[in-house]
PLY file of the C-alpha trace (Angstrom):
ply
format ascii 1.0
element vertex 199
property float x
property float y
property float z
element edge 198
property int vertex1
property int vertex2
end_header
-12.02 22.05 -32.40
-12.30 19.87 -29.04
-8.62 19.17 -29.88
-7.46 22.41 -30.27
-9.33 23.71 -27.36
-7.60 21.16 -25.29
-4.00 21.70 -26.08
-4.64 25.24 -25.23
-5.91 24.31 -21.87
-3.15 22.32 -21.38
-0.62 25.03 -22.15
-1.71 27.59 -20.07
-2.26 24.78 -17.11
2.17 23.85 -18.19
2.87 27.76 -17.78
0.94 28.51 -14.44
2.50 25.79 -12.83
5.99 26.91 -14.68
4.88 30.31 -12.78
4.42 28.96 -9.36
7.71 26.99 -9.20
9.35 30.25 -9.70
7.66 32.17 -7.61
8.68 29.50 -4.89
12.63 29.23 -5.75
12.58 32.70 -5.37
10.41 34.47 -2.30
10.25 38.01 -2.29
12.31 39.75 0.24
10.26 41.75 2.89
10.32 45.24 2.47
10.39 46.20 5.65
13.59 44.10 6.25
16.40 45.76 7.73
19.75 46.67 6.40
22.42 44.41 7.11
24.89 46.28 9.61
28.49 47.14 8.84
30.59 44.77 10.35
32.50 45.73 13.57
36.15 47.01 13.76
38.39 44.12 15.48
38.33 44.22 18.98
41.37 45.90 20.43
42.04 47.67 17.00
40.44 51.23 18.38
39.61 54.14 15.90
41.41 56.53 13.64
43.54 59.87 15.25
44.47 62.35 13.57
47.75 64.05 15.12
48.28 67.59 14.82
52.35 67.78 14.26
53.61 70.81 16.36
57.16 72.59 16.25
58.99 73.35 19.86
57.51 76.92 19.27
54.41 75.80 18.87
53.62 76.42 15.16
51.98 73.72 13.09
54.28 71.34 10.85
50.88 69.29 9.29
49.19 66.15 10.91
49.06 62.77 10.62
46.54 60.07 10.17
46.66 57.08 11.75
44.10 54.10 11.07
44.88 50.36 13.06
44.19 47.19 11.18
44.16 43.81 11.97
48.03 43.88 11.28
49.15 47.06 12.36
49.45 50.68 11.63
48.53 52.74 8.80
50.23 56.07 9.04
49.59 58.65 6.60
51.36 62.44 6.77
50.52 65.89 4.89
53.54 67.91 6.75
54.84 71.35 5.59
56.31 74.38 7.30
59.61 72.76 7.44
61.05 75.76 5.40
62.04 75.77 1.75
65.91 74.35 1.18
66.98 74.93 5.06
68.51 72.24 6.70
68.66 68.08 6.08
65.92 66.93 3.77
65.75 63.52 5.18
64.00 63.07 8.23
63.74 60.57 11.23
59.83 59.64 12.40
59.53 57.42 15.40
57.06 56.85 17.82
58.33 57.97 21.41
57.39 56.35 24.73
55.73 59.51 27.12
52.94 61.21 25.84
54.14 65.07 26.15
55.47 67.70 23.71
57.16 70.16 25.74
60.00 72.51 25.31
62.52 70.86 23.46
60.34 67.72 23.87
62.73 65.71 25.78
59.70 65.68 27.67
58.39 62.23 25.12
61.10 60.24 26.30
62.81 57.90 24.24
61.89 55.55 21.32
58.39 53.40 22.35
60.05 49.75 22.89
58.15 48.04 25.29
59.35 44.50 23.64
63.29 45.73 25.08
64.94 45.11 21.56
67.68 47.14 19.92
67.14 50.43 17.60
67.40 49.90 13.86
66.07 47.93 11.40
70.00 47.04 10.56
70.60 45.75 14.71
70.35 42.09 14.56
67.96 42.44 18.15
66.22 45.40 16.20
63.97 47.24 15.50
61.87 49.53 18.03
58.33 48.72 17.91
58.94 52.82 17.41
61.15 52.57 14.74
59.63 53.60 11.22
61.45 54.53 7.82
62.98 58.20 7.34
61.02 60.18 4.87
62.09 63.29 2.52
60.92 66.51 2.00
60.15 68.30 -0.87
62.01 71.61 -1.57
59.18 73.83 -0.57
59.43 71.84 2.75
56.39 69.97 2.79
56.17 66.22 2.43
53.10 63.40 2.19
53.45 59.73 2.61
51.97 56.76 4.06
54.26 54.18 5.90
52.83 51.26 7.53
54.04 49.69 10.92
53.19 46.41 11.98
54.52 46.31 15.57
52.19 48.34 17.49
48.52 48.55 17.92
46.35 51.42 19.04
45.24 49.09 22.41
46.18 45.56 23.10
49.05 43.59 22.10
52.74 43.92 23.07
53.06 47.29 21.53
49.91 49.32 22.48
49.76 53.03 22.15
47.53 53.79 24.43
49.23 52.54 27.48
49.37 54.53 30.56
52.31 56.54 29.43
50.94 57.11 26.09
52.76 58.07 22.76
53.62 60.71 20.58
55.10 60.94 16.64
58.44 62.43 16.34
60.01 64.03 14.29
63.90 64.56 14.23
66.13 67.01 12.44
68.49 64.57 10.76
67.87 61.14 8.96
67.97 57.91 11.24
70.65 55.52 10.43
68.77 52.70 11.52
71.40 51.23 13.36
73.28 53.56 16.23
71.77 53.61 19.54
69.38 54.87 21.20
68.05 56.94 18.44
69.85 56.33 15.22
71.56 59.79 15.31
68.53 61.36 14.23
69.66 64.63 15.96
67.05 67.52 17.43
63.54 66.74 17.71
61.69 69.45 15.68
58.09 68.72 15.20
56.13 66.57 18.16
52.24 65.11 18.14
50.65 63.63 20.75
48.75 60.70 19.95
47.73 59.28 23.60
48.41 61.70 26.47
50.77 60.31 29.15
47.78 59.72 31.96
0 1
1 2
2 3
3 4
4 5
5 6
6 7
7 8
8 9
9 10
10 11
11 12
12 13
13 14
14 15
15 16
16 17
17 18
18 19
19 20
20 21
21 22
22 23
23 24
24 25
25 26
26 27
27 28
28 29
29 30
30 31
31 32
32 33
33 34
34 35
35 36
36 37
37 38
38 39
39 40
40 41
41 42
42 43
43 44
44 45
45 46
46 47
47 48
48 49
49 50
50 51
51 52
52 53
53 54
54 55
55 56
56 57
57 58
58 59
59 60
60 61
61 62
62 63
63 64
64 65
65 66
66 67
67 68
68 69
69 70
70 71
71 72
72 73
73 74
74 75
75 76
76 77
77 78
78 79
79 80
80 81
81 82
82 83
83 84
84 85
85 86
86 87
87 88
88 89
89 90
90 91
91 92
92 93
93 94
94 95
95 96
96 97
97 98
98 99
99 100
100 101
101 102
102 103
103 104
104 105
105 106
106 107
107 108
108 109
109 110
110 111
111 112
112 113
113 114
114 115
115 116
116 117
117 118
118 119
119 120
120 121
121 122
122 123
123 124
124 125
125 126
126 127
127 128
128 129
129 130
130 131
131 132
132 133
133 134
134 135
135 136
136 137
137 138
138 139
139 140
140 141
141 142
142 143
143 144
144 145
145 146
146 147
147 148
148 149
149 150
150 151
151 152
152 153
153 154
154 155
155 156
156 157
157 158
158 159
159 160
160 161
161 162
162 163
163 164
164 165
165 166
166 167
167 168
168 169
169 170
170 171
171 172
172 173
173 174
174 175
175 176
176 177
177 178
178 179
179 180
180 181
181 182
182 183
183 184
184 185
185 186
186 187
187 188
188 189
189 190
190 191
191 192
192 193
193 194
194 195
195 196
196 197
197 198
């Protein structure tokens, strides 16, 4: 009996002390212990815009979205209002230097190129930190697609947007040919956003 008794003893003293190692390796957490914050956007990166894509009469032609990351630009268009099989279905889409969409929008200037190389991604001193692939539209005239440019930044950098001219998006009537210069022979501009206004 004094046996048993004292292998019991001795059990229960092996799993309490089993007990309080664990307890030990593992502390509970406080439950008043804050939330770990979301980690901060990159300096210099800035935050999302949303551009509202205007014709020269002033009627909507969609938006775009445009979020920075640490490499660049994430561009992302829902356009439409381009009418349904009327005109050239492939587009040029360039960033342009003044921040203005007026009349025929001449008033944007020319392609954003504050590094001074040549237009196209085919020029051997190309392309435009403006310069950015054509895109298609569907035959009801809309189009959506997400291109990504890794030239410019919203602030910072070489390429900043939101310089003291500011930017806009373009869009032209005819498809760039990513080589002619100064603007690839894109043709009219027919849809203008405004991204940073000219100051």
């Amino acid at each position: 009996m004094r046996r048993l008794l004292a292998t019991a003893c001795l059990t229960a003293a092996i799993a309490a002390a089993s007990a309080a190692r664990s307890q030990e390796a593992s502390p509970p957490v406080p439950a008043d212990k804050p939330a770990a914050a979301p980690s901060a956007p990159a300096a210099g990166m800035g935050e999302a815009v949303t551009v509202e894509m205007k014709a020269q009469d002033g009627s909507s032609r969609g938006t775009v979205k445009i979020t920075p990351t640490p490499n660049g630009l994430l561009l992302e268009a829902n356009l439409s209002g381009f009418g349904k099989g009327t005109g050239d279905r492939i587009h040029g889409f360039h960033f342009h230097q003044t921040g203005k969409c007026e009349g025929n929008f001449e008033s944007a200037g020319g392609h954003y190129n504050p590094t001074n190389k040549e237009h196209g991604y085919l020029s051997a001193n190309g392309p435009h930190a403006g310069d950015m692939p054509n895109f298609v539209l569907a035959d009801d005239g809309t189009a959506r697609f997400a291109v990504f440019n890794p030239m410019v930044r919203m602030t910072g950098g070489e390429a900043p947007l939101n310089d003291t001219d500011g930017t806009v998006i373009m869009i032209h009537g005819m498809a760039d040919d990513y080589k002619s210069a100064p603007a690839g022979m894109a043709g009219e501009r027919v849809a203008c956003g405004v991204v940073f206004k000219a100051s």
